[in-house]
C-alpha positions as CSV (number, residue, x, y, z in Angstrom):
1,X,105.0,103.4,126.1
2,X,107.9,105.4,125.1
3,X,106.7,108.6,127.0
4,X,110.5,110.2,127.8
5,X,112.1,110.0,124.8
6,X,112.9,111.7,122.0
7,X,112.0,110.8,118.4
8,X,112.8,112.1,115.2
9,X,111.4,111.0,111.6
10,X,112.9,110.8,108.5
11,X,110.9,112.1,105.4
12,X,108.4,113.5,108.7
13,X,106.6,115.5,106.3
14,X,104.6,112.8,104.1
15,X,102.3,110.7,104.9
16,X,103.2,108.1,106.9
17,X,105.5,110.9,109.3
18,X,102.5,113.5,109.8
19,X,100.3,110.7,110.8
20,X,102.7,109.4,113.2
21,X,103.0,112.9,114.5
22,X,100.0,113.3,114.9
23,X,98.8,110.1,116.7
24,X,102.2,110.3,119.3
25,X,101.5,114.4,119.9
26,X,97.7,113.1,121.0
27,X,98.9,110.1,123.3
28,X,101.8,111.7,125.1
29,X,104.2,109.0,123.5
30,X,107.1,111.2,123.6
31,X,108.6,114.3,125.2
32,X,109.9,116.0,122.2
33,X,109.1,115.0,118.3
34,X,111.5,116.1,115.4
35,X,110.1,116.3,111.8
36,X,113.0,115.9,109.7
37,X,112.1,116.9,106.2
38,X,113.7,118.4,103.3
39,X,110.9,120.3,102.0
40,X,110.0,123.8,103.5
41,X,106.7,124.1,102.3
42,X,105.4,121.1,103.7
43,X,107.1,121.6,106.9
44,X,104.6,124.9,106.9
45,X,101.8,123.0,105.6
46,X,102.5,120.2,108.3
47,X,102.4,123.0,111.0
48,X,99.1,124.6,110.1
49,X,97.4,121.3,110.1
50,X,99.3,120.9,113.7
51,X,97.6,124.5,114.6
52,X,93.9,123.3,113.7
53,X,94.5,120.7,116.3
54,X,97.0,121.7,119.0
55,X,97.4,125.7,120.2
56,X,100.6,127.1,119.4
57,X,102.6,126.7,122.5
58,X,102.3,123.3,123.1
59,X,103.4,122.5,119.3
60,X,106.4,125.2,120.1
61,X,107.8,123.1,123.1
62,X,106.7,119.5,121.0
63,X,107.9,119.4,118.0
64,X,110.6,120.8,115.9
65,X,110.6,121.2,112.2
66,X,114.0,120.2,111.0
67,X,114.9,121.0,107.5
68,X,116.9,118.8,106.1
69,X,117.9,115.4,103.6
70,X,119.0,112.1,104.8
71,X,121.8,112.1,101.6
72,X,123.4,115.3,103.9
73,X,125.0,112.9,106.6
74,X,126.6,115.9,108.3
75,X,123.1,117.6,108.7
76,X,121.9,114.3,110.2
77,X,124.7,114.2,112.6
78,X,123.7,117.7,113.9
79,X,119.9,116.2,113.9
80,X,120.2,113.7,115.8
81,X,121.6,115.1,119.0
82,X,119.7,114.4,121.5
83,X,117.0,112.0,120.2
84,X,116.8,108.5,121.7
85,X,114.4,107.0,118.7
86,X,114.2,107.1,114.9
87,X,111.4,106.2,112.5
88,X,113.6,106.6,108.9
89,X,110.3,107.1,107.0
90,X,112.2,109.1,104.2
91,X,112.6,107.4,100.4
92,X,111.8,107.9,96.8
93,X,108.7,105.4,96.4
94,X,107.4,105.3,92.5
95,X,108.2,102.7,91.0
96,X,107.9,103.8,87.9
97,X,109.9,107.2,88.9
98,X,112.6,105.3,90.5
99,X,113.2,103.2,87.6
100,X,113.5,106.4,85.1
101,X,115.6,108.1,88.1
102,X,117.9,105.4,89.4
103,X,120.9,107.3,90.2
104,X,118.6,109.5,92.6
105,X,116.9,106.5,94.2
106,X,119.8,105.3,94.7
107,X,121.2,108.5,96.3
108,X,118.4,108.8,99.0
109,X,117.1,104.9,99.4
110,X,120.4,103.4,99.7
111,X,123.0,106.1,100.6
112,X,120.9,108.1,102.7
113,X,119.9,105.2,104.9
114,X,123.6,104.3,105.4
115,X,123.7,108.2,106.4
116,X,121.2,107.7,109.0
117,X,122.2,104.7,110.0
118,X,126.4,106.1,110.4
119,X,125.0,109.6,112.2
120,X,122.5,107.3,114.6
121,X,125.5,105.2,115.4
122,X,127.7,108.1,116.3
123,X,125.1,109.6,118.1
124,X,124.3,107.2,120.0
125,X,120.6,106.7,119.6
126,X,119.0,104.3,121.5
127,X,116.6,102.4,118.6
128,X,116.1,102.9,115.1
129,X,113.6,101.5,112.5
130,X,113.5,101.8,109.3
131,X,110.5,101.6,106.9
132,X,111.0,98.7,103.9
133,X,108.7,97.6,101.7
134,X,107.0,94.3,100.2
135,X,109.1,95.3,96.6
136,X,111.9,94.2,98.5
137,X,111.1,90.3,98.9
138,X,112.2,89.0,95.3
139,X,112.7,92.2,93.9
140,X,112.4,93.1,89.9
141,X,112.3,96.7,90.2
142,X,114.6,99.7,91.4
143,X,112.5,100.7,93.8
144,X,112.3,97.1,95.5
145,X,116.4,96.7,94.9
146,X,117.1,100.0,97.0
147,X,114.6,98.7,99.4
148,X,116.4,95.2,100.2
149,X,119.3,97.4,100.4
150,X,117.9,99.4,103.4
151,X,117.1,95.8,105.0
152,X,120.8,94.7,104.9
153,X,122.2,98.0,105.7
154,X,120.2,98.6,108.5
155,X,120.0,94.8,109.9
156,X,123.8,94.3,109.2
157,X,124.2,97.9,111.4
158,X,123.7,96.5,114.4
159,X,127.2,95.2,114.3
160,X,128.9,98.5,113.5
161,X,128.1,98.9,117.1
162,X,129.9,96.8,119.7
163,X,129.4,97.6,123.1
164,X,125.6,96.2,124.9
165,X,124.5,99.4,124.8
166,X,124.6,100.1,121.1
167,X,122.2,101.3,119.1
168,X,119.2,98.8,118.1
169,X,118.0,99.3,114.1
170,X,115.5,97.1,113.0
171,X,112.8,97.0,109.8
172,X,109.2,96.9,109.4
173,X,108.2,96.3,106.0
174,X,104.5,96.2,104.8
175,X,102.3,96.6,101.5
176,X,100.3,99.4,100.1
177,X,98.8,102.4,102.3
178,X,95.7,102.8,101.6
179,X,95.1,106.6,99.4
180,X,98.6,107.7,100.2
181,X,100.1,110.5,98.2
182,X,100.1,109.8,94.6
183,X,99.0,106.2,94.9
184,X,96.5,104.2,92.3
185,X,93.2,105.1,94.7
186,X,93.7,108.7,94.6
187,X,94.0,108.3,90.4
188,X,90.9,105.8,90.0
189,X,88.6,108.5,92.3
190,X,89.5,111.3,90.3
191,X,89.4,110.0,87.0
192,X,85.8,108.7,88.1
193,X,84.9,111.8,89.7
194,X,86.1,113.7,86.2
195,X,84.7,111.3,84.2
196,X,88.4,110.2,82.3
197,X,89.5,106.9,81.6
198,X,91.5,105.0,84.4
199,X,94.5,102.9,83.2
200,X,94.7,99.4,84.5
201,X,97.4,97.2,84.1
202,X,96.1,94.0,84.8
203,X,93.0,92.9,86.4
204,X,94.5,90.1,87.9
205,X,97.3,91.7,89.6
206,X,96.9,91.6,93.3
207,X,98.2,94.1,96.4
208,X,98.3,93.7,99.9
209,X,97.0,96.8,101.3
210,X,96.9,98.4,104.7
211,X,95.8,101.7,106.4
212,X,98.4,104.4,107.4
213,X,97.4,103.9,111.0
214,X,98.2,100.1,110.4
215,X,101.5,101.4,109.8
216,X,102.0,103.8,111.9
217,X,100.6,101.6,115.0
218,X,103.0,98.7,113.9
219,X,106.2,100.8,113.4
220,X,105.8,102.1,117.0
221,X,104.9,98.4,117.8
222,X,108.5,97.7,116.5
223,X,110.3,100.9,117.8
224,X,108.9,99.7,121.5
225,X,109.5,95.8,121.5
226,X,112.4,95.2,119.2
227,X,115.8,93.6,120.1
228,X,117.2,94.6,116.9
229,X,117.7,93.3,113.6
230,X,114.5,91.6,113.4
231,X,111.9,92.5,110.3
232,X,108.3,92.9,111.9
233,X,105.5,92.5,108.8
234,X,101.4,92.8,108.9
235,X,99.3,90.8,109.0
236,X,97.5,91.6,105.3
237,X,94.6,90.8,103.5
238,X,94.6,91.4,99.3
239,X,92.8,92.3,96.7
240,X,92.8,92.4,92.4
241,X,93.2,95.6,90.7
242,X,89.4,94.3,89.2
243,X,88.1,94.0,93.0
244,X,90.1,97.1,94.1
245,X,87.8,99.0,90.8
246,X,84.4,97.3,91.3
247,X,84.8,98.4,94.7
248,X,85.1,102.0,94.4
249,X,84.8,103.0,91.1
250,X,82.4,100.3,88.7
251,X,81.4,102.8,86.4
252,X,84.6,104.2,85.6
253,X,86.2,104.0,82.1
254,X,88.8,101.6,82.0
255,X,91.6,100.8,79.9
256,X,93.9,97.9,80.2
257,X,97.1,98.9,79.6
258,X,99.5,96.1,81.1
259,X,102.3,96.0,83.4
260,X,104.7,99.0,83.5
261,X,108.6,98.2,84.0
262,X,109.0,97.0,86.7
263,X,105.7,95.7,88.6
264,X,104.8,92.4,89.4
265,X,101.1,90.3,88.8
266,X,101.8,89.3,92.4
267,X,104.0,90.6,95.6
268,X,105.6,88.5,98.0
269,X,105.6,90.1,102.3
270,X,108.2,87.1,103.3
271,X,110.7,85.0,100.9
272,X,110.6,81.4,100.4
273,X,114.5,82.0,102.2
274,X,113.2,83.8,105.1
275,X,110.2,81.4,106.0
276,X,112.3,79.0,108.4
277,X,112.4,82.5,110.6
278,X,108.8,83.5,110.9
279,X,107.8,83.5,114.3
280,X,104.3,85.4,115.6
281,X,103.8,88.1,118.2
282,X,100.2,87.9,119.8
283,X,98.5,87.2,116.4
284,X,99.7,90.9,115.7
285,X,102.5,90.5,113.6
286,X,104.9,88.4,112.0
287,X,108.4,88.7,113.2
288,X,111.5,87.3,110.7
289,X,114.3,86.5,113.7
290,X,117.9,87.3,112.4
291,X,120.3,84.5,110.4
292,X,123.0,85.6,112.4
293,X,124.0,86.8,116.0
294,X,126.3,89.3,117.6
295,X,127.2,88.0,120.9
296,X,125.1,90.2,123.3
297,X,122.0,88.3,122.0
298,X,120.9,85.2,121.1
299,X,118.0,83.0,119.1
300,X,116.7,82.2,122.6
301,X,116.3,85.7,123.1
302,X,114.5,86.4,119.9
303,X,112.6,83.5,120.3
304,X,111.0,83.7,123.9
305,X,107.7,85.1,123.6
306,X,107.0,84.7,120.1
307,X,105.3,81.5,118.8
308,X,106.7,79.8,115.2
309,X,104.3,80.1,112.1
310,X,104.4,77.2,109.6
311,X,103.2,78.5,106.0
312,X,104.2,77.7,102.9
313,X,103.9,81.6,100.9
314,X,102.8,84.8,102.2
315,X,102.0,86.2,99.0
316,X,99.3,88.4,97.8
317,X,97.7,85.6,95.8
318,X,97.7,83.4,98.4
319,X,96.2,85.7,101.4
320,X,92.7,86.4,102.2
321,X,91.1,88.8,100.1
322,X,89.0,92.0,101.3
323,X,85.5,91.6,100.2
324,X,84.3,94.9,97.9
325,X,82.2,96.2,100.5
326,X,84.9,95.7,103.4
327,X,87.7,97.3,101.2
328,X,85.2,100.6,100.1
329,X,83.7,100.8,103.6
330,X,88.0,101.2,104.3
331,X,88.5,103.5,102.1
332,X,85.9,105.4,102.6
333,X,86.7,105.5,107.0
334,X,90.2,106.3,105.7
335,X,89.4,109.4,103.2
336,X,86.6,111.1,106.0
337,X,89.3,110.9,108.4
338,X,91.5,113.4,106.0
339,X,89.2,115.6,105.1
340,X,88.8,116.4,109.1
């Protein structure tokens, strides 16, 4: 592993960036972490959950709290000295928020990943990942707009660079975490818990989900074994907004309300354009190879270890789905494991 290097994570105060602190301050992964955030009080809360698990000194020579926004490129470029890896974790991620708020999704989705991306570049950092999204393949919404927009700004990077040693940016993209901040589980257990109706928009509609340490063990995956440029995705299992309800919650009151702006019945992980470049790593994860190539690397390269998949759709009608008492007996591991 990656045990002499600095890293630094954008958006390092939410939920995917604690839990990658967290798991990389327990297995040594590397020498010095920066949590890059613009939000003080989180950065505070984010240290005493540190404190309950680490004593002081060791989180004092570890980890750095870093206030500051990914739209603020100079800021960045002060950052970044020094580190040798970034996770670029930071994004507005509502859909239905993004879609009232454009010009500020915009602002940190789009112009803030070309920020990182400029200030990593001119820094010098050895590898960069940034996190993407399955509202990127086919995208109807904002949200999934800005998204593709971080894929081609940060694949296209790579060639900002031109010497071998540049800097390496590459994407992961994946579906739902499971009971992340502000997501639909956290609303259907509290309006059960309360005893208040719980909005559905369709029953049919279907999600790929995965756990935050699904996504926090793929990105360092990534961040470890990419060449650059490549998109590493999950491998996902599914399940309907129905299943997702009788699973957790089959009492609750419901109330079908239909799709919000924006939101598909069904989300793709891999276009139909992309599916000629789909190559497996170990039966871990899928890898989409680049279109084009910059010289220093070539298909071959790419190619080597990895062994080609042949589907037709990777969609989250077309996956396996989680049985109801796989899916709650997930939830519920994932929930007992934050209330430590």
């Amino acid at each position: 592993m990656i045990d002499k290097s600095n890293l630094l994570i954008t958006g390092g105060t939410g939920t995917f960036g604690s839990s990658c602190l967290f798991k990389c301050l327990k297995e040594n992964l590397f020498s010095k972490i920066t949590v890059l955030s613009r939000d003080e009080f989180k950065h505070h809360q984010l240290r005493l959950r540190l404190l309950k698990t680490f004593d002081s000194d060791f989180i004092n020579k570890r980890v750095r709290f870093f206030i500051g926004d990914v739209r603020d490129k100079t800021r960045l470029l002060f950052a970044f000295r020094g580190v040798t890896h970034i996770i670029h974790a930071a994004a507005l991620k509502h859909v239905n928020m993004c879609e009232y708020n454009p010009q500020e999704a915009i602002k940190t989705n789009i112009i803030g990943t070309q920020n990182v991306i400029e200030a990593a570049i001119e820094n010098s950092v050895k590898k960069v990942i940034c996190l993407g999204t399955d509202k990127s393949v086919n995208p109807i919404n904002l949200y999934g707009s800005t998204k593709l927009c971080l894929e081609k700004i940060a694949i296209n990077g790579n060639f900002l660079s031109k010497d071998p040693d540049r800097t390496l940016i590459s994407v992961v993209r994946y579906g739902n975490v499971i009971a992340s901040r502000g997501s639909v589980i956290p609303t259907l257990l509290d309006a059960n818990e309360k005893g208040n109706t719980f909005f559905l928009t369709d029953p049919n509609m279907t999600r790929f989900w995965l756990t935050i340490n699904q996504a926090v063990d793929l990105s360092l995956f990534a961040l470890e074994n990419m060449k650059g440029r490549e998109v590493f995705v999950p491998i996902l299992k599914a399940i309907t907004m129905q299943g997702l309800v009788d699973s957790l919650a089959p009492d609750v009151k419901l109330e079908v309300k239909g799709l919000r702006p924006g939101e598909k019945i069904h989300e793709s992980m891999i276009s139909e354009h992309e599916m000629h470049r789909v190559y497996i790593k170990d039966d871990y994860c899928y890898i989409i190879v680049p279109e084009m190539f910059n010289g220093y690397i070539t298909q071959d390269d790419y190619i080597k270890d990895l062994v080609p998949v042949d589907f037709e759709r990777y969609t989250s009608d077309s996956v396996e789905k989680f049985s109801h008492e796989e899916f709650k007996e997930i939830v519920n591991g994932v929930l007992e494991s934050k209330n430590e």
